[in-house]
Each structure stands twice: as C-alpha cells, then as structure tokens.
N, C-alpha and C positions, 0 to 999 in steps of 0.2 A: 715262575719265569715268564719275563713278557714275549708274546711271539713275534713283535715289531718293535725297531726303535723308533717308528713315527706316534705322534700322538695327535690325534685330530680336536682343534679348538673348541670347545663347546660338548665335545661327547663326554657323557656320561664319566666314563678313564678317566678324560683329564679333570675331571671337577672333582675324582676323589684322589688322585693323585695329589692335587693342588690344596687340598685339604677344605674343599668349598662344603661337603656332605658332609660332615666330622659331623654336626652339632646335630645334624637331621632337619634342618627347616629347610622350608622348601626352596629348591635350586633350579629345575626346571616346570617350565609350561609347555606346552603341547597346544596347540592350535590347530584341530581340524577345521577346516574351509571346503567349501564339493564346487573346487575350480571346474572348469570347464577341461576339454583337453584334447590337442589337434595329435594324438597318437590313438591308434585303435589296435592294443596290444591282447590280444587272444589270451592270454597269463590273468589279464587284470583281476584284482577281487573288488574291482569298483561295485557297488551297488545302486542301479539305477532306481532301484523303489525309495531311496533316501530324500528327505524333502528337503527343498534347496534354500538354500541360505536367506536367514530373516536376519540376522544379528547386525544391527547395526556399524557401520566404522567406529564411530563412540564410543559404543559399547565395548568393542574390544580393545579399543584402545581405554578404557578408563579399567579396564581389565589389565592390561601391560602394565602400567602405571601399580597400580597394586600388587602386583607379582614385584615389580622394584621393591615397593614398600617393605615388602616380607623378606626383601632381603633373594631375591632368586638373581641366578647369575645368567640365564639362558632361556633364549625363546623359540622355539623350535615351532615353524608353520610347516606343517604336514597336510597330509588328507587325501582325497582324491581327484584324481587329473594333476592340470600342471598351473602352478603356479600364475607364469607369467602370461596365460590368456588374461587374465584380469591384472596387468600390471599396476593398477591405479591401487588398487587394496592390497595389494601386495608390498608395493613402496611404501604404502603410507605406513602399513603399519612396524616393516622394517624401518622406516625413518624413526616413527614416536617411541620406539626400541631402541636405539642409539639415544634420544634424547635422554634417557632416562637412565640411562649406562646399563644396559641389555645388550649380551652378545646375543646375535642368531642364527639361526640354522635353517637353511632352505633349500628345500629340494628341486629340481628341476630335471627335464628330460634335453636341456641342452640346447633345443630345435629355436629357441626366440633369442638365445643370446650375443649380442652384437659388442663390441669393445666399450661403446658407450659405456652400458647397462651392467657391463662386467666392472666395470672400472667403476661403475657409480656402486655397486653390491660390496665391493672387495673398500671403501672410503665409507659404508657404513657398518664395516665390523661384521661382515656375513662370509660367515661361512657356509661354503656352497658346495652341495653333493648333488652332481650332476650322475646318469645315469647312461650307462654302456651296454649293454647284452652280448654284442656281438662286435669282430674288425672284419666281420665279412659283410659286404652289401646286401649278398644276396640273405645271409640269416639274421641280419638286422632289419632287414623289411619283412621278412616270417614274423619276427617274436615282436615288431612294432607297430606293424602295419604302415611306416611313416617309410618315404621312398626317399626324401632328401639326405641320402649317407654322408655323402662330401661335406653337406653345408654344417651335420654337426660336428662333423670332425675336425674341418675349421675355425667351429666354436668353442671347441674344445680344447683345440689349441690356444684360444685367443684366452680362453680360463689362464693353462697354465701360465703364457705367458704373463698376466697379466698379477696373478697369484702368488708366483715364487715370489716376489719380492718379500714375502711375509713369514718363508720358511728360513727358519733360525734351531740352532742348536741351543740350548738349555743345558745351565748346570750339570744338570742331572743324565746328559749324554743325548735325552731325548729329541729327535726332532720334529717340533712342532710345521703343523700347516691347518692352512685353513679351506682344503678343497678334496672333497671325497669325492671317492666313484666307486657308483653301487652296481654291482650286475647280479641277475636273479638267475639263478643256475637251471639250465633246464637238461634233455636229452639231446636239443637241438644244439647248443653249446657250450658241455659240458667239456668237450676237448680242448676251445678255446682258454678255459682259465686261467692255465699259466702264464700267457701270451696277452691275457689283459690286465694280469699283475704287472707283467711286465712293463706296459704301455704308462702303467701308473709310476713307474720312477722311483725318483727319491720324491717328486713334488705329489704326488696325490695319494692321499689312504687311500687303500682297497676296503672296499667290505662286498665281500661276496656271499648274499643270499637265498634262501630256499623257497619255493612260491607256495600261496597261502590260499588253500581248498575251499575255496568260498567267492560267492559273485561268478563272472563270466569263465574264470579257471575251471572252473565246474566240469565245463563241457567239453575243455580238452586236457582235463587232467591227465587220461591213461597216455597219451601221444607226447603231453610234454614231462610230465613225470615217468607215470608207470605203476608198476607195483609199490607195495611197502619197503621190498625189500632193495627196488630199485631208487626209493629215496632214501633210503637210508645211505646207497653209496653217492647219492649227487650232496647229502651232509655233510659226509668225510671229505668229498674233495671240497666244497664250501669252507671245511674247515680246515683245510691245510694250507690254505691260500689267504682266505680273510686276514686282514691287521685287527679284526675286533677280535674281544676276548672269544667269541664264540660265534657262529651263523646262527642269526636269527633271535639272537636275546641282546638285551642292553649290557655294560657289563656292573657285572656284583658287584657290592661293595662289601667291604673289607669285612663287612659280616655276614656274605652270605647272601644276601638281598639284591634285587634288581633294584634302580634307583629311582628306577619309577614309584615301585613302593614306597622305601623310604622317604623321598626327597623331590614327589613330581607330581602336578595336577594334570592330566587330559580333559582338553572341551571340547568335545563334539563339533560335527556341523551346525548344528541346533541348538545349541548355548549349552544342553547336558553337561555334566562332570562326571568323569569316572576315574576309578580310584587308580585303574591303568587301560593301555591303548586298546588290552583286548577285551578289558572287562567292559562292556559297553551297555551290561543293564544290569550295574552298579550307580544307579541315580542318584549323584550324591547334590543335586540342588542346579540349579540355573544359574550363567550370569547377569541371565536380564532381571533377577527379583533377589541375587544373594550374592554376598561380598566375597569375592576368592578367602579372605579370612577365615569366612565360617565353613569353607569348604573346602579349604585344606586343614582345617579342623577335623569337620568329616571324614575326609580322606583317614588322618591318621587316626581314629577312632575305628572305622570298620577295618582297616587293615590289623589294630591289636584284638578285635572282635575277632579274627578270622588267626588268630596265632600269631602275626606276621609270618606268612609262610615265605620261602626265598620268591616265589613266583605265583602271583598269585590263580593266574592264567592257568596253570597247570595243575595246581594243587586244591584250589576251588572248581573250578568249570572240567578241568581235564583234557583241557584243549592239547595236548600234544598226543595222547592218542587217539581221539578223535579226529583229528586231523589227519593221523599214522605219520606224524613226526616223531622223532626221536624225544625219550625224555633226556634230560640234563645230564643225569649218568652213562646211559647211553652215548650222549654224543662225546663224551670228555676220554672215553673209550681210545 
C-alpha cells in the first residue's frame, strides 16, 4: 500500500512505477559536484578533506550525453553545498540534460532562488527539491546558520507558485509534481514535522530525513540526535510523515532492490564511479579515461559479484549499524 498519493517526477517510485527500471539498464546518474555553499549548518556530513573539482564542463557533459545513449531517464546533480553558488555549471549542465531529453533533479537550500531562475529550472524539466528544517526563524538559523528566514520563504513560495502549474492527476489516481522538500529531522525539530508536511500541500512531496554520522555532524551528534535509541524514535517519526517509501533509503524495486543497485551509476566529485552513493570506495573506473558504458558494466558485474544484495550499503559495509541507524526491518517495524 502507497503511503501518498503524490509521486515525485524523476524519483526512483516513479521510474518503476512507469515501468522505466523493468529491463534493468541504466535509468539514473548521480552527479556529485563539491559546490561551494552560503549555509553553515552544524548537521552537515560535508567533508572538507575532499579535493575540489577537476572534471571538466566537457567532460561531464560528454558524460550526460552517454547516460542518454544508454537509455537513462534522469540526472540527478547532488553532492555537497549548494548548487546554485556556481550557477554557471549548474545551468549548463541542467540545459545539455534537457537537450538530450534528461529529466533532472536538483537539490537546493532555497536561499538564491529568485522567480527568474525558478521559471527558467521548472522550462527545463527540473525538478527541484528545495530544503526546509524548520517554520521557526529562530530554529532555522540553529540548524542553518543562514539568518535570512523571510527571504527563503519567499522563495519558496515563488517555487510553488510557479511549480503547480505542472501538478496533474494521472490515470492511475496518482498525483504527480515536480518539487520536493526535504527536511532532516533532528531533536531541535522534531515537533515541527507535522506542520512542515503540512506546509507542503497538495503541491510539494515531503521527504523527511535522518542526519548522517559523518563530516562536521560528528561533533554535534549527541545535542542533535542523541542516543541510539533516541534515533531510532526521530526514524519512526521520519517515517510517518515522509511520502517516500522509507526515511533515508531510495525506493525498492519490485524485487527488493534499491535502484541505485539495479538501475543507477554515482560519480563522485573527482570523476570516481561507485556502484552506489554510499559505496564510495567501490572504484569502478574514471570518467575522465572510461566510457559510463564500461562502467555501468562494472557496476552491474560487482553488484552480481556481491549477490545483489537489496542494499548494498548495509549488507557489504554495514553502514546502518555503524551509523546506529536502523536496519531495513527495523524501520518497516
């Protein structure tokens, strides 16, 4: 049973709903970049030891272009900071994604978006998951460090307005949209949740997530988590709320599988490839010296090397009790 009737454009759901992942070839890219980023949020798992971006616009864009070729349906730029500090590589490469018929997915923390820029993202086919924590001022500048509350709230409105035009119902009951909002659940507000589903409507997915024990988190883990047992309960409310299938994981596919396994390459800030976002020393080749071809060959070769497990994050590295996150069972609980 689904726990929302929206479906977000581009997310993993709707590509196997849509029947994009049936065949298993590959359907999503992943794009890490290490943007810059005018937020200094005490949560982050940024890693500032990570060395900064060599990969050419070229290069990634002759990468996009072959991800079409293979037949992928979605381009997902991720990574760390915010996006549109460097709007210039960020458009372009959302533009050469459209050129190529690529949907994309882009994250943003909201703070630089002006009606232009909104209206120019939403006319090339992006979808845009902008990012909320708090509706209080004062715990939005705790968990952001960014003091201008109003301005993104403004901006946030100028999303939806400018957004719904694009939410439509679907045969199938479902209603699509093309604009998420993430919030990462902490002790600071965790009461707010319901209140910022709320805010999300009929026009925006929620996904509400669990922050990730690594990078500058580190140091305020115990104040913004806590115990294990005290994440375990910011999981449960994470999971009563989110429109994903689950906080913190992509959703299965119909066998069980994250789709990242199945059906998804990760590149790095540093051109690397890994077989998924958290497998990150899974070196499955370069794109400055190897054809996403041979490498999403790779990919699906160590994933049957490794069983295909549903996840591989957990099941090889063990990251969810390491972390003292929930496993999969656990959270479905």
């Amino acid at each position: 049973m689904r726990k929302t009737n929206k479906l977000l454009v581009g997310n993993p759901n709707q590509l196997e709903i849509d029947g994009a992942t049936d065949d298993g070839s590959l359907s999503y890219l992943v794009m890490n970049i290490p943007f810059a980023c005018n937020f200094a949020c005490p949560k982050c798992y940024r890693d500032d030891n990570k060395s900064f971006d060599s990969i050419t616009i070229e290069t990634r864009k002759r990468v996009i272009t072959q991800a079409s070729d293979l037949g992928a349906d979605v381009l997902c730029i991720a990574g760390e900071g915010e996006p549109l500090t460097n709007k210039r590589l960020t458009m372009n490469l959302l533009g050469h994604a459209n050129s190529v018929g690529l949907k994309s997915i882009l994250y943003s923390n909201a703070s630089l978006l002006d009606e232009s820029l909104v209206k120019e993202l939403y006319d090339l086919d992006v979808t845009l998951i902008t990012s909320l924590d708090s509706l209080d001022p004062s715990t939005y500048q705790s968990l952001t460090g960014y003091k201008d509350f109003d301005q993104v709230m403004k901006n946030l409105q100028t999303v939806r307005d400018v957004y719904k035009a694009g939410n439509k119902m679907r045969k199938d009951g479902l209603r699509e949209t093309r604009w998420g909002l993430i919030t990462i659940i902490s002790q600071q507000n965790k009461l707010e949740i319901p209140q910022i589903k709320e805010y999300c409507g009929e026009d925006a997915f929620f996904i509400c997530n669990y922050p990730i024990n690594k990078g500058g988190a580190k140091s305020v883990w115990d104040s913004y988590v806590g115990t294990q047992n005290d994440m375990k309960e910011l999981i449960k409310t994470a999971n009563q709320y989110t429109d994903t299938f689950m906080a913190g994981l992509s959703a299965p596919t119909k066998y069980g599988q994250c789709i990242m396994l199945n059906n998804g390459v990760t590149i790095d800030t540093d051109g690397k490839t890994h077989a998924c976002p958290a497998m990150v020393d899974t070196d499955l080749g370069s794109i400055t010296d190897t054809s996403l071809e041979e490498i999403w060959q790779r990919t699906r070769d160590y994933a049957e090397s490794k069983g295909n497990p549903a996840c591989l994050a957990r099941e090889i590295k063990g990251y969810c009790k390491k972390a003292n996150v929930l496993s999969v069972g656990e959270m479905l609980v």
